[in-house]
C-alpha positions in Angstrom: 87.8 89.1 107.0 89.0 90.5 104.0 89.7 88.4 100.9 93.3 88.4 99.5 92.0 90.0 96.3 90.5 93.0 98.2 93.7 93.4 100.1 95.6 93.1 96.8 93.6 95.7 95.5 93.5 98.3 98.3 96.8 98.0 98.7 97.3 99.0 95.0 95.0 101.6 95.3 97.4 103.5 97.7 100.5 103.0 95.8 98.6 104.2 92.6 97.2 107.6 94.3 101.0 107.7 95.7 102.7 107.4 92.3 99.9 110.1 90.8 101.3 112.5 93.6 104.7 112.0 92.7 104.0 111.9 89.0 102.5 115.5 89.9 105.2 116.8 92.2 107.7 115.7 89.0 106.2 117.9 87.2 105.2 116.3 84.4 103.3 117.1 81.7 99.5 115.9 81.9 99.5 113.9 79.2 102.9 112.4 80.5 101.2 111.6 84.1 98.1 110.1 82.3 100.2 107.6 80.0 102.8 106.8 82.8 99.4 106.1 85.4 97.5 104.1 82.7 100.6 102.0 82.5 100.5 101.3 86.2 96.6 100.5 85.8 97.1 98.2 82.8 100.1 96.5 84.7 98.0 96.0 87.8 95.1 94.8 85.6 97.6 91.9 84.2 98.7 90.9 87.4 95.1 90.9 89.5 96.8 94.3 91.4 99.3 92.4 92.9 102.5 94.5 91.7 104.8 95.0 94.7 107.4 92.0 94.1 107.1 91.1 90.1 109.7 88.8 88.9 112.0 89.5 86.4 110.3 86.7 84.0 106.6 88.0 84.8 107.4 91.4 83.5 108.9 90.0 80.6 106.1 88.2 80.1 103.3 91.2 80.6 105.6 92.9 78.1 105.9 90.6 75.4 101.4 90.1 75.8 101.7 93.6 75.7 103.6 94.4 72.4 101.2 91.6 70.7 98.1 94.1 71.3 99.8 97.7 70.9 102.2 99.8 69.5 105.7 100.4 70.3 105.3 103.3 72.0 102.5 102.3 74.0 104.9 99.4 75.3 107.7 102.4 75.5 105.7 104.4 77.8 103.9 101.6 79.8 108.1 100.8 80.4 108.4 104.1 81.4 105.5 104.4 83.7 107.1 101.3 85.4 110.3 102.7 85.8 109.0 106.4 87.5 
């Protein structure tokens, strides 16, 4: 039986190589698909991969860690990232 954090993690694994693709079929630019993916990777690094239902108050959270240890812009495009 698999463990909840291997679950977690395969699960995330899908929706990343999903939102590459779509990143990708957008059109972006590659270094526009690389910072919005790293977000996603940071983001599910935060939250142990689990990502599907965050709560208004853990994003905040992530967000306000987040602009402690990087620049604006890095916090800009990790937002953006989570929006595509």
């Amino acid at each position: 039986m698999e463990s909840n954090a291997a679950v977690a993690a395969a699960t995330f694994a899908r929706n990343y190589q999903l939102h590459l693709n779509h990143l990708t079929l957008k059109g972006l630019q590659p270094k526009t698909v690389e910072a919005y993916s790293r977000a996603i990777r940071r983001l599910g690094a935060y939250f142990d991969h689990r990502i599907d239902a965050l709560s208004e108050a853990q994003l905040v959270e992530y967000f306000t860690d987040l602009i402690e240890s990087h620049s604006w812009s890095t916090v800009k495009l990790d937002l953006y990232g989570l929006k595509f």
